[in-house]
Residue frames relative to the residue before (quaternion, step in Angstrom):
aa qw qx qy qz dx dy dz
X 1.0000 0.0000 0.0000 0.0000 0.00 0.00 0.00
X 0.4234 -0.6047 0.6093 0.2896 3.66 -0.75 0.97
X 0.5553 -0.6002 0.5162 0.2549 3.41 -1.47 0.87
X 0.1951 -0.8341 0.4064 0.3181 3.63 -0.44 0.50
X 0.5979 -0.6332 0.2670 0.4126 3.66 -0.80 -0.61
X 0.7865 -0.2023 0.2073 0.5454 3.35 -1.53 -0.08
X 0.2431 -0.6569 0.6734 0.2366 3.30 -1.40 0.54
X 0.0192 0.8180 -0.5545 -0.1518 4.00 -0.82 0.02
X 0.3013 -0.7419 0.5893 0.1075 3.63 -0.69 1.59
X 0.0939 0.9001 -0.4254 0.0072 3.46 0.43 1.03
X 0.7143 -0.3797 0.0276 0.5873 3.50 -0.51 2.24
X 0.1847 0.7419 -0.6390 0.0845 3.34 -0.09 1.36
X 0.1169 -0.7982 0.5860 0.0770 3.71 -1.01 0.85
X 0.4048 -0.7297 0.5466 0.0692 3.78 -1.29 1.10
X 0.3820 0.7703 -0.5107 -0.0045 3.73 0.00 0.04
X 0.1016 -0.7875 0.5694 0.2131 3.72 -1.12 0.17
X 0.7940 0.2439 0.0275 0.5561 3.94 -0.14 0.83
X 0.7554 -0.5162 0.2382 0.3259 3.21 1.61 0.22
X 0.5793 0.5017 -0.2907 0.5728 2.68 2.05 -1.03
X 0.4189 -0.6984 0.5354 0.2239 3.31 -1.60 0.31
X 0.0826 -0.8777 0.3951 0.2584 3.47 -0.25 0.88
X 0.7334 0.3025 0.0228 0.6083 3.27 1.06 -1.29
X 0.2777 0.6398 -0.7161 -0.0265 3.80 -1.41 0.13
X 0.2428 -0.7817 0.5604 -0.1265 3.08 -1.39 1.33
X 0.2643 0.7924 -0.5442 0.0775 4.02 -0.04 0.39
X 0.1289 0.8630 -0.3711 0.3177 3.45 0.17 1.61
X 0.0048 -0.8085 0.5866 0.0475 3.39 -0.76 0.79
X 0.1010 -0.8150 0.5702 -0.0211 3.32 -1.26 1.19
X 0.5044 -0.7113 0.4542 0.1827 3.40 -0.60 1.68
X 0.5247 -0.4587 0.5533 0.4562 4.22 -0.99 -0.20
X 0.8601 -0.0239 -0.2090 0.4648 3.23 -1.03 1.46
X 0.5418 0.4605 -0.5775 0.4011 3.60 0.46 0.69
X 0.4559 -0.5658 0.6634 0.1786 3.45 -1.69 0.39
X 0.1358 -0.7408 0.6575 0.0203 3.46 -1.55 1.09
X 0.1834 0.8463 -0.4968 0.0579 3.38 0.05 0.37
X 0.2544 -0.7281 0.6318 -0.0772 3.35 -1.03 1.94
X 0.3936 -0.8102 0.4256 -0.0871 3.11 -0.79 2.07
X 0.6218 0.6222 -0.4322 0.1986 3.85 -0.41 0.31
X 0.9167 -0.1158 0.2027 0.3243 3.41 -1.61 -0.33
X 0.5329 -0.4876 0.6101 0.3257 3.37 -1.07 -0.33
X 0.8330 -0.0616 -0.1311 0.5340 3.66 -0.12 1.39
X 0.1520 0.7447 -0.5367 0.3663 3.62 1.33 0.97
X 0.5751 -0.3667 0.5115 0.5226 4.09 0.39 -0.61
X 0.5899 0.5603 -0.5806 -0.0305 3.57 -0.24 -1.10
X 0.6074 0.6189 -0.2047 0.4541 3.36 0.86 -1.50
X 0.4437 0.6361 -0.2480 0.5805 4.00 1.67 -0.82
X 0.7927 0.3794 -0.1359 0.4574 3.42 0.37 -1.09
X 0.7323 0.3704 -0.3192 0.4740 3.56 0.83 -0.33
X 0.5315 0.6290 -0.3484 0.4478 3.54 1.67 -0.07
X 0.5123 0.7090 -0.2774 0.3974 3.31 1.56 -1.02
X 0.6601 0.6254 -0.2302 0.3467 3.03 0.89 -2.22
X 0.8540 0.3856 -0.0787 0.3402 2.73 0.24 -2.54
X 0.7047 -0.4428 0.3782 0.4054 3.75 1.07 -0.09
X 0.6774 0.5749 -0.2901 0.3556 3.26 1.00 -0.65
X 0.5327 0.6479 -0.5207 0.1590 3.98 0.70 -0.61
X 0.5154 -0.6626 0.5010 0.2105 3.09 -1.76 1.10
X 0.5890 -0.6938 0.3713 0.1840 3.48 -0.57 0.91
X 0.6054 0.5026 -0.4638 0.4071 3.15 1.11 0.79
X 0.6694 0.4823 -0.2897 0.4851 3.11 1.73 0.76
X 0.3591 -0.8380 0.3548 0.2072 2.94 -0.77 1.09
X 0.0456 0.7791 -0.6252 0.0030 4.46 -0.78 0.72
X 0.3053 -0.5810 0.7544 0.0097 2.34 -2.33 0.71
X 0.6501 0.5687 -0.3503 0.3624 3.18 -1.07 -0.21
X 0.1520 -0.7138 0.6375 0.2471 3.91 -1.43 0.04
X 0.6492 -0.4658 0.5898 0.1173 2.70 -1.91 0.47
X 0.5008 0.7701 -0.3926 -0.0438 3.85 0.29 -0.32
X 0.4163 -0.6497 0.6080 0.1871 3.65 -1.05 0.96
X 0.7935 -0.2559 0.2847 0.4730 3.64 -0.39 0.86
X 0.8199 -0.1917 -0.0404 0.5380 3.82 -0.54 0.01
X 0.4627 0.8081 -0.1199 0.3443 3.24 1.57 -0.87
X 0.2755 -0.8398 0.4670 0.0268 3.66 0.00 1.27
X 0.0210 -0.8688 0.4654 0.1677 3.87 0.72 0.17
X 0.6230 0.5705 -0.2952 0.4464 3.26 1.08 -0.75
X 0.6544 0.5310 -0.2562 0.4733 3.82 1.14 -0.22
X 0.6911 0.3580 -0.3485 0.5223 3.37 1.56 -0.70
X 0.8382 -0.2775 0.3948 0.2542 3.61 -1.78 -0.26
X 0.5205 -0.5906 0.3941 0.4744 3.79 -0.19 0.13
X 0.8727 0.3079 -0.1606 0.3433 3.28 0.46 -1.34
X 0.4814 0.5739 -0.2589 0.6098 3.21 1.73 0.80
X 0.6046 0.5156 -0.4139 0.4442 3.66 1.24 0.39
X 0.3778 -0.8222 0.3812 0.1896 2.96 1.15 -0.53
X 0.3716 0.7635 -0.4280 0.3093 3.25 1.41 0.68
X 0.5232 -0.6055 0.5803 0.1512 3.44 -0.94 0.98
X 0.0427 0.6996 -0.7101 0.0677 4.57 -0.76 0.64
X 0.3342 0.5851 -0.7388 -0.0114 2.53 -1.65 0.40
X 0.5476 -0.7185 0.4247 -0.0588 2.64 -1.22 1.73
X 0.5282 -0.5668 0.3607 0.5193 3.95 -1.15 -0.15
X 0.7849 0.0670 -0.3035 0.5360 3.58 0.54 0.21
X 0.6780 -0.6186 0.2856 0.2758 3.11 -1.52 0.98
X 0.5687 -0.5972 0.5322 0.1916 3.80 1.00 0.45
X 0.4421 0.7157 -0.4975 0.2117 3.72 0.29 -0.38
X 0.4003 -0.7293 0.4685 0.2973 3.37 -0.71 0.87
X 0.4218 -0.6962 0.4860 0.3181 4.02 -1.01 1.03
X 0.6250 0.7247 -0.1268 0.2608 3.33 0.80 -0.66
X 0.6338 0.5388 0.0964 0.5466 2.88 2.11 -1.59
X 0.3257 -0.6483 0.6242 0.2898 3.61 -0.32 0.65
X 0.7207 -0.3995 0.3747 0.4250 3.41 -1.70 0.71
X 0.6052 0.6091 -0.2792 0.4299 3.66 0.87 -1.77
X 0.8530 0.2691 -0.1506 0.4211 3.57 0.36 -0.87
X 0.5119 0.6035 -0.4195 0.4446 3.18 0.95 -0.04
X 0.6970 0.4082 -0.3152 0.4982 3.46 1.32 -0.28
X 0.6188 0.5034 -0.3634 0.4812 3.50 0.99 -0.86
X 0.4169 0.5279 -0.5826 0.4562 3.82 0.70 -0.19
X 0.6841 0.5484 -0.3405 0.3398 3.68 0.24 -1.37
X 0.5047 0.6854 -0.3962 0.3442 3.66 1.07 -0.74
X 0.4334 -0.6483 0.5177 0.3520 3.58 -1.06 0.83
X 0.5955 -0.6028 0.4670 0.2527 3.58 -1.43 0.87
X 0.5005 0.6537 -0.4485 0.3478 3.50 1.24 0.14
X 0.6775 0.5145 -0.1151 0.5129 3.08 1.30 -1.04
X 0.2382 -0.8703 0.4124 0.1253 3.51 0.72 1.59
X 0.5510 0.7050 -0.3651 0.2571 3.32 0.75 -1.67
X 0.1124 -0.5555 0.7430 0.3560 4.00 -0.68 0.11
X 0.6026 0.5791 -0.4425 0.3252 3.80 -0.11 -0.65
X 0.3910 0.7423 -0.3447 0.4210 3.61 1.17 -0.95
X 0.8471 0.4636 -0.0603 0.2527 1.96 -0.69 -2.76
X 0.6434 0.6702 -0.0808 0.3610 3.27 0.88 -1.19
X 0.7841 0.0652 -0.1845 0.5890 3.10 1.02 -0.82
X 0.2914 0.5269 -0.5618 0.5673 3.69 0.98 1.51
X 0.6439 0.4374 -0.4237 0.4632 3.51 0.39 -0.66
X 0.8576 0.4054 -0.0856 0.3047 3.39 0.71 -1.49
X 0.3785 0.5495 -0.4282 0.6095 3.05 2.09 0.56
X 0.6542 0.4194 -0.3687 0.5100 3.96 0.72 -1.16
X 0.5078 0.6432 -0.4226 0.3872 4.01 0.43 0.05
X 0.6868 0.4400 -0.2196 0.5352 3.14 1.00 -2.00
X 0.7120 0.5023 -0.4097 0.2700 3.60 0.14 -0.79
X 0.6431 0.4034 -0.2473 0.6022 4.02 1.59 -0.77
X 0.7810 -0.5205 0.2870 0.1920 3.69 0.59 0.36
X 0.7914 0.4599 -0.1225 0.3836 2.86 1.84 -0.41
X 0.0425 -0.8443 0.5341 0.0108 3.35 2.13 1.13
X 0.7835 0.5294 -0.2642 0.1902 3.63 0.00 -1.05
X 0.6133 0.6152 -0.1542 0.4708 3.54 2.02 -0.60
X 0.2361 0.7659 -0.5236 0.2888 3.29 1.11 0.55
X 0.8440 0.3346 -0.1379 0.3959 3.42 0.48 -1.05
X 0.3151 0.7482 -0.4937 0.3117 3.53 1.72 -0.15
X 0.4300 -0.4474 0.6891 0.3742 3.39 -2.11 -0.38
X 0.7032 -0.4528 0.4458 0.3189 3.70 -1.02 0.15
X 0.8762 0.3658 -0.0846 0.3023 2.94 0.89 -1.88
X 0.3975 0.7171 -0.3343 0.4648 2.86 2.50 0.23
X 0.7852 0.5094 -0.1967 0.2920 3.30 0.99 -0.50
X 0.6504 -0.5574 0.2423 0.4556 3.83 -0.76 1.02
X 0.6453 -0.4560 0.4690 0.3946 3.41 -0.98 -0.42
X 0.5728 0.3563 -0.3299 0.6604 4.00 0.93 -0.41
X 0.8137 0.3042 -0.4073 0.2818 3.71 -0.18 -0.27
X 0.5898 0.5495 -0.4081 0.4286 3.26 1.28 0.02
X 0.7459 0.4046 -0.3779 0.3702 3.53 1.19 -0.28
X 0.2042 0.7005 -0.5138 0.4513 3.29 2.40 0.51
X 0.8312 0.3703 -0.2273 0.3469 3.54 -0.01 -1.34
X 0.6265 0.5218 -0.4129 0.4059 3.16 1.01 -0.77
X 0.6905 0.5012 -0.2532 0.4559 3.74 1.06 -0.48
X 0.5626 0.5126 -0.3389 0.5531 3.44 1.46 0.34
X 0.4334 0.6696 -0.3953 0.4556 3.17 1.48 -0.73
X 0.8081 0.3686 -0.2413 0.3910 3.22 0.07 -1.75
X 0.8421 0.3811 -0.2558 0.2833 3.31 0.46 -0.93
X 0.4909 0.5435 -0.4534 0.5079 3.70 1.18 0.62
X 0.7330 0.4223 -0.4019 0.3504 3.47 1.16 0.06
X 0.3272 -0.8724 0.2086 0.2971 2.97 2.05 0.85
X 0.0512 -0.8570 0.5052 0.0877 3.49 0.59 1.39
X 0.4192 -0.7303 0.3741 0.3885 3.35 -1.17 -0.16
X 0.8078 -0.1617 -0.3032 0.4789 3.24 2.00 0.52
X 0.5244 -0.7964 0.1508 0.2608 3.37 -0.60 0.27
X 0.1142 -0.7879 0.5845 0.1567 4.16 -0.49 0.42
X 0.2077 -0.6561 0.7070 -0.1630 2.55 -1.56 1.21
X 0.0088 0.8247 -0.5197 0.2228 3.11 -0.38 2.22
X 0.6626 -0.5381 0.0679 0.5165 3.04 0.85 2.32
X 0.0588 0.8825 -0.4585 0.0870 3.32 0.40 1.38
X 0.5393 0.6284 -0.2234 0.5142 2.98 1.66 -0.42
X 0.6918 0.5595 -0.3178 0.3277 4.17 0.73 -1.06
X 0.4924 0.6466 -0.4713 0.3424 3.80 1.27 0.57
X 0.6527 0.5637 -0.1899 0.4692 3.13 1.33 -1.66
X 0.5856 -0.5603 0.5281 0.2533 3.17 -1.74 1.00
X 0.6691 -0.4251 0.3106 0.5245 4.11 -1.10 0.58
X 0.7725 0.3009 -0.3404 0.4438 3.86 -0.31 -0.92
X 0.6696 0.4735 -0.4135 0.3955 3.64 0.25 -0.30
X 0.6225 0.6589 -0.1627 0.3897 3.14 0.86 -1.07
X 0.8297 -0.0056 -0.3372 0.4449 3.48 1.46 -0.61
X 0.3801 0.5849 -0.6214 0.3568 3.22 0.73 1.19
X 0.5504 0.4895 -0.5076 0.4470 4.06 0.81 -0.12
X 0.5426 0.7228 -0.3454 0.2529 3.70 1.18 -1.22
X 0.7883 0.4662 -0.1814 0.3584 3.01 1.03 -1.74
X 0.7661 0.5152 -0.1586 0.3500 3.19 1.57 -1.09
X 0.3558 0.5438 -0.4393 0.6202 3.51 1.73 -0.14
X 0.8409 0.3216 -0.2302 0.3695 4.31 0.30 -0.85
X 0.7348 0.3676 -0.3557 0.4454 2.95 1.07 0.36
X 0.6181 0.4581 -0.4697 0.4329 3.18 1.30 0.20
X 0.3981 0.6338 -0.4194 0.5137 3.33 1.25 -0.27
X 0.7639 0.3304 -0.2952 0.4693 3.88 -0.03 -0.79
X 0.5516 0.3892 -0.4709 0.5678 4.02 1.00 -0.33
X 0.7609 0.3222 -0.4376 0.3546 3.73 -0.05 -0.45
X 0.3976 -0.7837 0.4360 0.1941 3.54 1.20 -0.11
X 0.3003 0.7608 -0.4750 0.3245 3.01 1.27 1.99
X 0.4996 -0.5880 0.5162 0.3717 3.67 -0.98 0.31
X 0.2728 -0.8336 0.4790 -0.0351 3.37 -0.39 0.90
X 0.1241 -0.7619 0.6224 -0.1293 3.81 -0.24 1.47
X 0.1011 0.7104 -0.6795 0.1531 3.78 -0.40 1.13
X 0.4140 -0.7733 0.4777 -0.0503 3.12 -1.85 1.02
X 0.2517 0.9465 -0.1646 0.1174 3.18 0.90 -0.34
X 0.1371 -0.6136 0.7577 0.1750 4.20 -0.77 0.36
X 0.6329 0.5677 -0.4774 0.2219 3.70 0.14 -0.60
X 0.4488 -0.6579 0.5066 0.3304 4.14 -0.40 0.17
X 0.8404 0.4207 -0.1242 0.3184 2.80 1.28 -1.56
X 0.2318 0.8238 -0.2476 0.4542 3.37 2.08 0.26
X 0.5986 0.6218 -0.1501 0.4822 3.20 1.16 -2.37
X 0.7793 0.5137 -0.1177 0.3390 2.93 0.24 -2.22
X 0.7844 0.3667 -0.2995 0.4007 3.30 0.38 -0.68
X 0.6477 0.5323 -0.3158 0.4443 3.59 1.12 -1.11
X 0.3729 -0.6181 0.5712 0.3907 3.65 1.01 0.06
X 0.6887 0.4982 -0.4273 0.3081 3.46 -2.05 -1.25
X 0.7338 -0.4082 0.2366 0.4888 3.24 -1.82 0.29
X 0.1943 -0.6140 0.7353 0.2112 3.04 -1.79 -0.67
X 0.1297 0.7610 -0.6355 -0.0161 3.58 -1.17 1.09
X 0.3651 -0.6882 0.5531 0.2953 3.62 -1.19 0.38
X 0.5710 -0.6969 0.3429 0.2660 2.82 -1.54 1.38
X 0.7194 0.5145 -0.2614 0.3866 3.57 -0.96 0.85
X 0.7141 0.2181 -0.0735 0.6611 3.25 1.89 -1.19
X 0.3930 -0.6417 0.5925 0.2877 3.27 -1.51 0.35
């Protein structure tokens, strides 16, 4: 995956009712981490809806989103190309581990055979060549957020959010997913948006740190 570019949160501003929840005016290089600190109903989770396309219309923004020349806020959700991952891994029940990633595969790439063995290359790299054929629900709590993090990244976003994906997992698990959601992020050379009450979240993901609401 080419490495992508600067992301720029330009003077974006959250409000619901008038109230302000969030403002944000940031720029994040390829492989750095941003990570916007507060409470339980501070905006954060607000602020990755914005990004990714998704905010519910009882809120009101400003501000853009832009990926290098790239206006995100002008295009369609499923045309920004933003990469989520969420507090639980979302995994489809239905879907073998194997497919649950190749869904993730871009639609350019017609071939089911392809797709398939992209999925089953993004397996080998987290350890889990052999789970192709699993159920989801067969699987621990760290390996589903393995897959869920293959998910995203075979659909080769152009960056990634991270809406306290980490606050399910128990302390030791928790940082060994930490490191590996940031370091693959920094080999693919994404701009990196993290959310987070956790200190230790901050701490590890390096990069700035702002609190939600202030600058």
């Amino acid at each position: 995956m080419a490495t992508a570019d600067e992301l720029r949160l330009d003077n974006i501003s959250i409000s619901l009712e008038g109230r302000e929840l969030i403002t944000v005016d940031a720029a994040i290089a390829p492989g750095e981490v941003l990570t916007v600190m507060g409470p339980s109903g501070a905006g954060k989770s607000t602020l990755i809806a914005f990004m990714a396309g998704l905010l519910d219309p009882v809120f009101a923004a400003r501000g853009r989103v832009l990926s290098g020349d790239i206006d995100l806020t002008l295009l369609p959700a499923e045309a920004r190309r933003a990469g989520i991952l969420f507090q639980d891994p979302l995994l489809f029940p239905h879907l073998s581990v194997l497919d649950n990633i190749a869904i993730a595969v871009p639609q350019s790439i017609a071939s089911r055979r392809e797709r398939r063995e992209i999925a089953q290359a993004a397996l080998d790299r987290v350890g889990l060549a052999d789970f192709g054929d699993r159920d989801p629900d067969t699987l621990s709590g760290g390996q589903k957020a393995r897959v869920a993090l293959q998910r995203v990244m075979v659909s080769e976003p152009r960056l990634l959010l991270l809406d306290e994906p980490f606050s399910k997992l128990d302390t030791a698990l928790r940082g060994q997913v930490r490191e590996m959601v940031f370091n693959h992020a920094r080999a693919a050379g994404l701009p990196v948006v993290l959310v987070t009450h956790d200190g230790a979240d901050a701490e590890a993901a390096g990069g700035r740190i702002i609190e939600a609401g202030a600058q």
